[in-house]
DOTOR-546553 format. One record per residue (C-alpha): y, z, x negated; residue number from 1. Coordinates in Angstrom, 1 decimal, padded with zeros to 4 digits. Layout:
! DOTOR-546553
       v       w       u   nr
       Y       Z       X  NUM
...
! end
This chain:
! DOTOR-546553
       v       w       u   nr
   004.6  -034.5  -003.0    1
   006.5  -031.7  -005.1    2
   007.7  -030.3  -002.2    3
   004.1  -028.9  -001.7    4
   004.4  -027.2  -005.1    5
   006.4  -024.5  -004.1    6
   003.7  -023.4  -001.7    7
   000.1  -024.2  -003.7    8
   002.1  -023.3  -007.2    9
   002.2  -019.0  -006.2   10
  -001.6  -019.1  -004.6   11
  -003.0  -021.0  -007.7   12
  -000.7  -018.8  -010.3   13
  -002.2  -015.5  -008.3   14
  -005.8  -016.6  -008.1   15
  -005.6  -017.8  -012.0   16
  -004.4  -014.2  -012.7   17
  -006.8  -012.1  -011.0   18
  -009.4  -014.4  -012.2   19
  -008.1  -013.5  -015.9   20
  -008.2  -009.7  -014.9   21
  -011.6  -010.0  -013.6   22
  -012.8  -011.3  -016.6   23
  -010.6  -008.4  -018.6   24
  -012.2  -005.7  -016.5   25
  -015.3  -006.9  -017.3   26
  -015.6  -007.0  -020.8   27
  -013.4  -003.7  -021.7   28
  -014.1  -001.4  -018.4   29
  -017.3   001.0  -019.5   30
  -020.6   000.2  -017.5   31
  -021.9   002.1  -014.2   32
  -024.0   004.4  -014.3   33
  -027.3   004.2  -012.8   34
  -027.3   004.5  -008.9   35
  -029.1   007.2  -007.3   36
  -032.6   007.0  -006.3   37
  -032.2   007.7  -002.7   38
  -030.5   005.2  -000.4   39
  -027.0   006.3   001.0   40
  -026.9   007.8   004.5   41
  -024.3   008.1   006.7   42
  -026.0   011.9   007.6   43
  -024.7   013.0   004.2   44
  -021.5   011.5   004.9   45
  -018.2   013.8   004.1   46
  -016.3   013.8   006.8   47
  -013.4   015.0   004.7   48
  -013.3   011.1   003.3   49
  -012.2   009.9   006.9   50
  -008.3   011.4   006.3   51
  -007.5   009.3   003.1   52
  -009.5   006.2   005.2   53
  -007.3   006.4   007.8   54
  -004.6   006.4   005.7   55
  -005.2   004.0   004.4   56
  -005.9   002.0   006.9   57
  -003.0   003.0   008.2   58
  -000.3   002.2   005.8   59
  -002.4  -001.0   005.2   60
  -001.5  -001.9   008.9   61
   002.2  -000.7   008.8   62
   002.4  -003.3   005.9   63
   000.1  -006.5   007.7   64
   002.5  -006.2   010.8   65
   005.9  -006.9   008.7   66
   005.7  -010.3   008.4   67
   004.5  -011.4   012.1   68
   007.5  -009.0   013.5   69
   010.0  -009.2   010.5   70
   009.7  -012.4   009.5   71
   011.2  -013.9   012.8   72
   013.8  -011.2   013.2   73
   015.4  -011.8   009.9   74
   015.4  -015.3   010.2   75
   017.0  -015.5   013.8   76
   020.7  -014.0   014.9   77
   022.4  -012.1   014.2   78
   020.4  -011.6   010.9   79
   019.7  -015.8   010.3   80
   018.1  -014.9   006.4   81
   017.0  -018.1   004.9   82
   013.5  -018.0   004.0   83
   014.1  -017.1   000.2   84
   016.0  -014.1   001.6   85
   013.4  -013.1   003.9   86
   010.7  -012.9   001.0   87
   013.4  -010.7  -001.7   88
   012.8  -008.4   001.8   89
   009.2  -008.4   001.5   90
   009.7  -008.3  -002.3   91
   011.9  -005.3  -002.1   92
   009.1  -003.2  -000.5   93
   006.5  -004.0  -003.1   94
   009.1  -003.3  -005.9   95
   009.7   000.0  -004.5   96
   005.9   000.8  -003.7   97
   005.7  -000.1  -007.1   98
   007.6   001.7  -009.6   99
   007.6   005.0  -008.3  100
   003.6   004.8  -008.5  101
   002.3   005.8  -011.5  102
   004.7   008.6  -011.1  103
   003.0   009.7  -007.8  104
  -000.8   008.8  -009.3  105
   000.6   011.2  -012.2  106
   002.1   014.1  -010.3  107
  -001.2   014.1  -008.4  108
  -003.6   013.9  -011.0  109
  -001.4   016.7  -012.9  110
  -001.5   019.0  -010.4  111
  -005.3   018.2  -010.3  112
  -004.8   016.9  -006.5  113
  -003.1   020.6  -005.3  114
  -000.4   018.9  -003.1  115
  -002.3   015.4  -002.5  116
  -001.9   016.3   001.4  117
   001.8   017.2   001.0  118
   002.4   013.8  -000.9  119
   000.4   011.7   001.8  120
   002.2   013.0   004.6  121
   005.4   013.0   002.5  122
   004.6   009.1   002.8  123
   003.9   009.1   006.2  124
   006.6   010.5   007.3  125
   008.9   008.1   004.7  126
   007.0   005.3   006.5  127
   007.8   006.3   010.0  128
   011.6   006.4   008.8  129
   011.6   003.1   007.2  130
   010.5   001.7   010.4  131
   012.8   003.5   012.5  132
   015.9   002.1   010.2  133
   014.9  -001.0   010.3  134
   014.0  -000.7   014.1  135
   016.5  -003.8   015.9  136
   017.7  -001.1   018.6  137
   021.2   000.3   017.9  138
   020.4   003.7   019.6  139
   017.8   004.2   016.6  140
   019.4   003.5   013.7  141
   023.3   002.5   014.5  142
   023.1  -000.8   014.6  143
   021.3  -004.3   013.3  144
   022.8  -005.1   009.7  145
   021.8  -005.9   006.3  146
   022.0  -001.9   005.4  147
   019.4  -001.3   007.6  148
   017.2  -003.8   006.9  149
   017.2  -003.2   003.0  150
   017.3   000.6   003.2  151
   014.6   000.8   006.0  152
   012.0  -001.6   004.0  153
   013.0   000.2   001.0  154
   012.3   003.5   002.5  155
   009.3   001.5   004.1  156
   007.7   000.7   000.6  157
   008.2   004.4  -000.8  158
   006.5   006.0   002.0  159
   003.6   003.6   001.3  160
   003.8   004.4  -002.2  161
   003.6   008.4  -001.3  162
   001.0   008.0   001.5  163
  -001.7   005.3  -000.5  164
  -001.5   006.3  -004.3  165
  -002.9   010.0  -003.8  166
  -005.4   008.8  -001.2  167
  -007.6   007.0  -004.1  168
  -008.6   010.3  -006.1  169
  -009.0   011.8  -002.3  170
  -011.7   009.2  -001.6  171
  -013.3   009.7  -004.6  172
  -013.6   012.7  -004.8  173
  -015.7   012.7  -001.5  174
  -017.7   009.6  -002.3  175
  -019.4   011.0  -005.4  176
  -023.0   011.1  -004.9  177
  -025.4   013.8  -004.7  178
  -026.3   014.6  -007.9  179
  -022.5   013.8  -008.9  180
  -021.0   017.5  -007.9  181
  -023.1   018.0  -004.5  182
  -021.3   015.4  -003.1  183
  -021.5   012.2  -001.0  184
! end
């Protein structure tokens, strides 16, 4: 019936799109180069690229676990969000992840990666906070209210956007191969 349309319609719109970017990518992005002759080992593994992995892992967790915890807490007392309200919550993180991103990737990059450590933990730390506003005890942040919950996911998003944009050049940097600058 329509009522299912308001579910499938986003899933198919989304998958149609990155289909249409894939097929974008394809034929403007440059090709590879030729991979190296010798087969990757993990013995010429940097260990330098296991900061920016964790990261990301990280910030990729602090994100999954919203919607399991948040989810319910908005929608019950003294909160009771509808569902539309609860996903301009979720949408209000990714907003603010990202606009303030190409200004991140571009301070890092312009700086030629000088404070990509400062700006990850920057976003670390902004993640902590936006957790610890948003946290449902009032010795943390005051008390439970709608300021709370907007300005912790808020802050939430930014600290993601601080801790996972510089983290990209990091990686790559240290996953060049051998013959690409002496690294792997």
């Amino acid at each position: 019936g329509d009522h299912r349309a308001g579910y499938t319609l986003p899933f198919v719109a989304l998958g149609l799109t990155e289909l249409l970017f894939a097929v974008v990518n394809a034929a403007v992005l440059p090709t590879l180069p030729n991979p190296p002759d010798q087969k990757p080992s993990m013995r010429r593994f940097r260990i330098h690229v296991l900061l920016p992995f964790l990261t990301s892992c990280a910030m990729s967790a602090a994100l999954g676990v919203l919607n399991p915890t948040l989810q319910p807490f908005l929608g019950a007392a003294p909160m009771r969000y509808s569902v539309t309200l609860v996903g301009f919550v979720f949408a209000a993180a990714c907003v603010v992840y990202t606009l303030p991103a190409p200004l991140v990737g571009w301070v890092n990059d312009t700086t030629g990666s000088r404070y990509e450590s400062v700006l990850v933990g920057l976003g670390c730390i902004l993640t902590g906070l936006g957790y610890l506003i948003m946290a449902p005890a009032p010795w943390v942040a005051g008390q439970e209210d709608n300021l709370t919950t907007w300005l912790g996911i808020c802050v939430l998003g930014l600290g993601v956007c601080f801790a996972v944009i510089p983290t990209y050049d990091f990686m790559l940097r240290f996953a060049l191969h051998d013959d690409e600058m002496n690294r792997s």
